[in-house]
PAZAPA-4460 file (N, C-alpha, C; in steps of 0.05 Angstrom, whole numbers, plus 32768, in hexadecimal, padded with zeros to 4 digits):
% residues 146
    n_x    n_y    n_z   ca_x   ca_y   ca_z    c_x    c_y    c_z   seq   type   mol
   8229   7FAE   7F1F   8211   7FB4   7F2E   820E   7FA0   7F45     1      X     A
   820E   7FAA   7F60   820E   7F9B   7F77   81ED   7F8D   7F77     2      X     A
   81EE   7F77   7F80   81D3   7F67   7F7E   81BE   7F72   7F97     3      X     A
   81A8   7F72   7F93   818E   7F7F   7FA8   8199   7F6F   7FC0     4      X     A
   8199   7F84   7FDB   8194   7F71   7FF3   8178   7F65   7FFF     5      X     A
   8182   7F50   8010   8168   7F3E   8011   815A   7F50   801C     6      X     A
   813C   7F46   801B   8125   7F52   8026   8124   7F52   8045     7      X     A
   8126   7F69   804E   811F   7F65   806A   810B   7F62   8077     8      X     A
   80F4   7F68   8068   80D4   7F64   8073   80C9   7F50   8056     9      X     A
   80BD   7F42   8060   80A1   7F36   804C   8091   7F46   8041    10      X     A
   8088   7F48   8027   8079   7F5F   801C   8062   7F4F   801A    11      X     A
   804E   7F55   801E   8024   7F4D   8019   8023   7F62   8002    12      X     A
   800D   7F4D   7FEF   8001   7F5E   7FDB   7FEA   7F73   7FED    13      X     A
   7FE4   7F87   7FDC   7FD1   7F9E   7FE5   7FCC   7FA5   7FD7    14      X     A
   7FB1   7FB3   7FCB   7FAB   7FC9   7FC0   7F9D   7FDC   7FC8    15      X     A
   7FA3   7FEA   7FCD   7F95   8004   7FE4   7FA8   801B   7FD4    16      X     A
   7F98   802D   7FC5   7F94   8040   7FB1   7FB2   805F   7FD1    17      X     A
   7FB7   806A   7FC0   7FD4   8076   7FCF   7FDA   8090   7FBD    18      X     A
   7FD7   80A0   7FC6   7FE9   80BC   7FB8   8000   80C3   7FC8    19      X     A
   8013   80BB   7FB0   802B   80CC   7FB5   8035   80E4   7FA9    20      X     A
   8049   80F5   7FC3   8049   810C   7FBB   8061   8113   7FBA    21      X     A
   8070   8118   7FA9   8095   811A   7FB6   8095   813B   7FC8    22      X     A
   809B   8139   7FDB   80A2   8151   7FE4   80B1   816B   7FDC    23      X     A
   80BA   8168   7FC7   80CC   8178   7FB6   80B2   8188   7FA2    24      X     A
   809D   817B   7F98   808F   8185   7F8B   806F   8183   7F97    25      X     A
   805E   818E   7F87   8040   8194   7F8A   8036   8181   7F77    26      X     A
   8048   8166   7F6E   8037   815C   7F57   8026   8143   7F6A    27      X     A
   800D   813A   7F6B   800A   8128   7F7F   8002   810A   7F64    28      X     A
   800C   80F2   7F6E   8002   80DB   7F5C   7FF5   80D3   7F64    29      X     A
   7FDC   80BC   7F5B   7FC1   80B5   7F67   7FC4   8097   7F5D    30      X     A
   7FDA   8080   7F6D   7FE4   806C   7F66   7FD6   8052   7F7B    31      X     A
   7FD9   8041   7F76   7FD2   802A   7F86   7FF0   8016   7F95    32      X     A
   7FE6   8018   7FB3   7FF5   7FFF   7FBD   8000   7FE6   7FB2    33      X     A
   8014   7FD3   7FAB   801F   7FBB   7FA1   8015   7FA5   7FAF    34      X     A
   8034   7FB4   7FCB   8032   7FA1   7FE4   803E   7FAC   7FFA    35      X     A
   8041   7FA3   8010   8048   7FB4   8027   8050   7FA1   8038    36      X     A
   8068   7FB0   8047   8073   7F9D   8057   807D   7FAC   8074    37      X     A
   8084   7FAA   8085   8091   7FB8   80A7   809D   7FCF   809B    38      X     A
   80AE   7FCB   8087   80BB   7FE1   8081   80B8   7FF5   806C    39      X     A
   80A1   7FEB   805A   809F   8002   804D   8089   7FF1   8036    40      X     A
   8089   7FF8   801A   8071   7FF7   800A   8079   7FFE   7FEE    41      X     A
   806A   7FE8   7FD5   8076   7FEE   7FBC   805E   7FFF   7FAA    42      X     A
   805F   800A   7F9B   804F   8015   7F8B   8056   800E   7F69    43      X     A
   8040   800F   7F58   8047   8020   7F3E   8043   8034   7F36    44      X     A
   8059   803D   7F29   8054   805D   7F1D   8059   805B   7EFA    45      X     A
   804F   8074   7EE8   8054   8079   7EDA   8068   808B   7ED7    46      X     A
   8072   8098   7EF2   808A   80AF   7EF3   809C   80A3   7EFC    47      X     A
   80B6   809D   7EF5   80CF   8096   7F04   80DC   80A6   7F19    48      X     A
   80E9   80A7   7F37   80F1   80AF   7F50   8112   80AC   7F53    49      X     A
   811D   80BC   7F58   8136   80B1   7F5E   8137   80A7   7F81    50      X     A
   8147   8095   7F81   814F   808C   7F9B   8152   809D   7FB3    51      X     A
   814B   809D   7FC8   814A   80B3   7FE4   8134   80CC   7FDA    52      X     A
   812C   80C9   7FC6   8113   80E1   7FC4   8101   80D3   7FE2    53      X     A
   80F7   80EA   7FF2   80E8   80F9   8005   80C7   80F4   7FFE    54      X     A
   80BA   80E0   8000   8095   80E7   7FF6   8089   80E6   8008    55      X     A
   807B   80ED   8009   805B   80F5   801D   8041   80DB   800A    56      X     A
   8040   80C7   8022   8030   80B6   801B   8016   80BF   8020    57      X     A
   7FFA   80B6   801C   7FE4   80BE   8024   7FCD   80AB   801B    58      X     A
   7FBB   80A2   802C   7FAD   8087   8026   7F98   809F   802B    59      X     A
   7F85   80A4   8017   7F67   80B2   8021   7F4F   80A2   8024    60      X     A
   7F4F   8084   801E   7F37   807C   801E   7F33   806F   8046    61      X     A
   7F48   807E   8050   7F4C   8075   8072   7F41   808B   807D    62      X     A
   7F32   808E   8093   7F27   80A7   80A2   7F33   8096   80C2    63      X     A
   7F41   80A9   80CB   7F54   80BE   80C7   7F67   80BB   80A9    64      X     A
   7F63   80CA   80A0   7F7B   80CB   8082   7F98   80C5   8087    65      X     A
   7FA3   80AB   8084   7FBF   80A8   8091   7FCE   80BA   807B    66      X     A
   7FEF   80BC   8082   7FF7   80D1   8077   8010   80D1   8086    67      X     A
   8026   80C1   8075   8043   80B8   807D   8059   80C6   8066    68      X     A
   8071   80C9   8078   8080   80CE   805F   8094   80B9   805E    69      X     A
   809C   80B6   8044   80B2   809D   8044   80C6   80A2   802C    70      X     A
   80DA   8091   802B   80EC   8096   8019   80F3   8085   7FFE    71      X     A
   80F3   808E   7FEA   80F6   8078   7FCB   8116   8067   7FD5    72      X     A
   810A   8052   7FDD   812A   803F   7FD7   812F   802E   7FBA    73      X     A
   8124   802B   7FAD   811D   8025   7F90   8112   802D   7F7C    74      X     A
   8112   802C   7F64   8105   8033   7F52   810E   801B   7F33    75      X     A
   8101   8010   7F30   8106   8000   7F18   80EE   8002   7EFF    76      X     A
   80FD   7FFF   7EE6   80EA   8006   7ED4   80E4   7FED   7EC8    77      X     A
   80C4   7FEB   7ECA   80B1   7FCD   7EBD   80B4   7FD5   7E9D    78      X     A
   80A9   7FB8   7E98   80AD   7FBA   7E79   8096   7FCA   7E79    79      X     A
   80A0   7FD7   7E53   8094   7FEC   7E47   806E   7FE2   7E3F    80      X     A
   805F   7FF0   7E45   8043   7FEB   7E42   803E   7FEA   7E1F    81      X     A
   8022   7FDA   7E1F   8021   7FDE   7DFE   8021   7FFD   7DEE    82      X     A
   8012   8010   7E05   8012   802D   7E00   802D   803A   7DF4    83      X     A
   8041   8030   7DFC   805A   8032   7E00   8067   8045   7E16    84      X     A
   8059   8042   7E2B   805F   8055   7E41   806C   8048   7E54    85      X     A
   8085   8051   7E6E   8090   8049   7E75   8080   803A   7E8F    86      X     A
   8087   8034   7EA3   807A   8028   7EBB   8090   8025   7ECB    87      X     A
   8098   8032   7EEA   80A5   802C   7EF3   8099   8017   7F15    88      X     A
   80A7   800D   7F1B   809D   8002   7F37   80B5   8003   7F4D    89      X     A
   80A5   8019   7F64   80BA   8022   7F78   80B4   8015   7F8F    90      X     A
   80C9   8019   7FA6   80C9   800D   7FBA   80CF   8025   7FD1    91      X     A
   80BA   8024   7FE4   80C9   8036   7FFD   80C9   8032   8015    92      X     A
   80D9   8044   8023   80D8   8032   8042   80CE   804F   8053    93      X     A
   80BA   8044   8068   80B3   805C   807B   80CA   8065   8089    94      X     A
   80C4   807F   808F   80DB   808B   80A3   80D8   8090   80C0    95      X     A
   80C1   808E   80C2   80AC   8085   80E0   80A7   8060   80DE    96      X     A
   80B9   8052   80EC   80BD   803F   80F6   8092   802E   80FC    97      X     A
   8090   803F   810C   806F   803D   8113   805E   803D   80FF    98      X     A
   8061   8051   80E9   8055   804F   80CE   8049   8035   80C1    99      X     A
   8062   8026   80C6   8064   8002   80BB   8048   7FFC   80C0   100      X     A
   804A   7FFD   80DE   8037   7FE8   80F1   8017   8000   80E7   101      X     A
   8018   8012   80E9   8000   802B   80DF   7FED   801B   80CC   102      X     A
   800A   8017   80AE   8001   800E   8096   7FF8   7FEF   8099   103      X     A
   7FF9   7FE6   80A4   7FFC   7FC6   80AA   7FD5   7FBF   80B0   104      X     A
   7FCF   7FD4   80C9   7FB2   7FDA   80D2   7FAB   7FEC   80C3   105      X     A
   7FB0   7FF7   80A9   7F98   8002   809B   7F9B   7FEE   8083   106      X     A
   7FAC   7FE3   807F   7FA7   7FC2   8069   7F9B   7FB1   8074   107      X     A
   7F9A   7FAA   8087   7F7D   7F92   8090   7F6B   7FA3   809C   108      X     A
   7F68   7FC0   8095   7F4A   7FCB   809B   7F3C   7FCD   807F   109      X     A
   7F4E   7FCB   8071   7F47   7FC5   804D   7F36   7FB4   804B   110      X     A
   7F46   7F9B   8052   7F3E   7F7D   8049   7F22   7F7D   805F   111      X     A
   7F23   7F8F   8071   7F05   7F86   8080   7EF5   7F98   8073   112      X     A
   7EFC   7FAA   806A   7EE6   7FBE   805B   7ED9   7FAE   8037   113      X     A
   7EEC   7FA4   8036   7EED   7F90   801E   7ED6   7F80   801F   114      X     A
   7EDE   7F6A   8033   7ECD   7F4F   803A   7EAC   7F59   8047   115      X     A
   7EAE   7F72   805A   7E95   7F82   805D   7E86   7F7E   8048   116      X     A
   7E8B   7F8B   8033   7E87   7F99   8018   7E7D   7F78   8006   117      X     A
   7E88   7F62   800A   7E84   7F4A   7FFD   7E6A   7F3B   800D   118      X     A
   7E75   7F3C   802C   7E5C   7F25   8033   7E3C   7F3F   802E   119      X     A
   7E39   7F59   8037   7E2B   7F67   802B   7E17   7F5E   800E   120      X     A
   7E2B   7F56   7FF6   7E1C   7F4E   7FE6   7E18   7F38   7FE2   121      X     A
   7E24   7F2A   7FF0   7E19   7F05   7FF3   7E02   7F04   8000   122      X     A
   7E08   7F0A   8014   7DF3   7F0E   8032   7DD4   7F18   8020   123      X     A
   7DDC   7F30   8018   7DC5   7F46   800A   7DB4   7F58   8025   124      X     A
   7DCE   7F5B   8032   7DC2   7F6A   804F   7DDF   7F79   805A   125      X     A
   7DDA   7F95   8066   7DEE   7F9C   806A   7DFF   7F8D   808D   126      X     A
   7E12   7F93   8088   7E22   7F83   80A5   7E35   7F9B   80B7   127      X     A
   7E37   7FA4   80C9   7E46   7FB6   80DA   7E5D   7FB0   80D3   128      X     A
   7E70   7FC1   80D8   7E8B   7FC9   80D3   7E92   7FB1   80EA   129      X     A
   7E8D   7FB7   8105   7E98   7F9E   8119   7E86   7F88   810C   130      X     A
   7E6D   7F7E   8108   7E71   7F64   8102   7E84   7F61   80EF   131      X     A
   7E8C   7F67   80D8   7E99   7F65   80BC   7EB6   7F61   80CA   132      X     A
   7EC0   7F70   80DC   7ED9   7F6B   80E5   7EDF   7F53   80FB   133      X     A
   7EC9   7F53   810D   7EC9   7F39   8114   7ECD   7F29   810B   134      X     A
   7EBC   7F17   80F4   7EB6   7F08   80E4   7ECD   7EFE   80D4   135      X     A
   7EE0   7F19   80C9   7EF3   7F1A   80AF   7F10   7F11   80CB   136      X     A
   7F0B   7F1B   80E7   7F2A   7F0F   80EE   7F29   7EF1   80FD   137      X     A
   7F0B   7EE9   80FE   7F0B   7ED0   80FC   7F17   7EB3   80EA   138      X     A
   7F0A   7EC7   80D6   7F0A   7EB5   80C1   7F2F   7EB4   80AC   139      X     A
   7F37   7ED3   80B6   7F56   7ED9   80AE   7F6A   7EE2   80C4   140      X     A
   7F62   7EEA   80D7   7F76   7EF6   80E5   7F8E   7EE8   80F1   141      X     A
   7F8A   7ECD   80F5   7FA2   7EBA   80F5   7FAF   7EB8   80E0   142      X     A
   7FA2   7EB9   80C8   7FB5   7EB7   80AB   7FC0   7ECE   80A1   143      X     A
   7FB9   7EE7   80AC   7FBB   7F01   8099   7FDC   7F05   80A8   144      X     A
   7FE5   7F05   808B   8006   7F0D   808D   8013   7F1E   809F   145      X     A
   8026   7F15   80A8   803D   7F27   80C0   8050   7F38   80B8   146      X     A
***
């Protein structure tokens, strides 16, 4: 078994909730983001994918609803749960180059929808989407990963 090649992009943790859909079928999964990187994005599943399967990504909690397709370059199976059910964790890469950079600005529209949502209940007053984004690329936008 030939060893993984190196990583060509840096992967950031995420969780930003994701249905995938394989194109081949009508079954749709209602899974969560890992991490994401220029080139593509890991998930877990309870269904295992073979390699070059075809999916239709889809982020709904974004207005406009993004909505990429990309390809399974991985699939490895996590250890077995106490349930005794399998767990696999895949890897894919977009096939729209632009996608990357798409996914990149709706992950730090997360983290500002996030931090919105936090100083909100610190504060105990609501705050605008631009203050909250202001505020959040002040305080991260030099640090938030490339």
């Amino acid at each position: 078994m030939n060893a993984p090649a190196p990583r060509a992009y840096m992967r950031h943790p995420s969780k930003v909730a994701i249905e995938v859909m394989p194109l081949s079928t009508r079954e749709q999964l209602n899974l969560e983001i890992n991490n994401i990187s220029m080139g593509g994005l890991s998930f877990a599943s309870n269904q295992s994918f073979h390699e070059d399967t075809v999916v239709k990504l889809k982020i709904p909690s974004v207005k406009p609803v993004f909505k990429v397709n990309a390809v399974i370059r991985w699939c490895r199976e996590q250890a077995v749960s106490q349930d005794q059910s399998s767990s696999f964790e895949l890897g894919v890469e977009f096939l729209d180059t632009d996608d990357a950079f798409k996914m990149r600005m709706i992950e730090q529209a997360c983290h500002i929808s996030e931090y919105r949502k936090k100083v909100q209940l610190e504060r105990g007053k609501r705050i605008t989407w631009n203050q909250a984004s202001e505020e959040w690329i002040a305080k991260n936008g030099g640090s938030f990963p490339r």
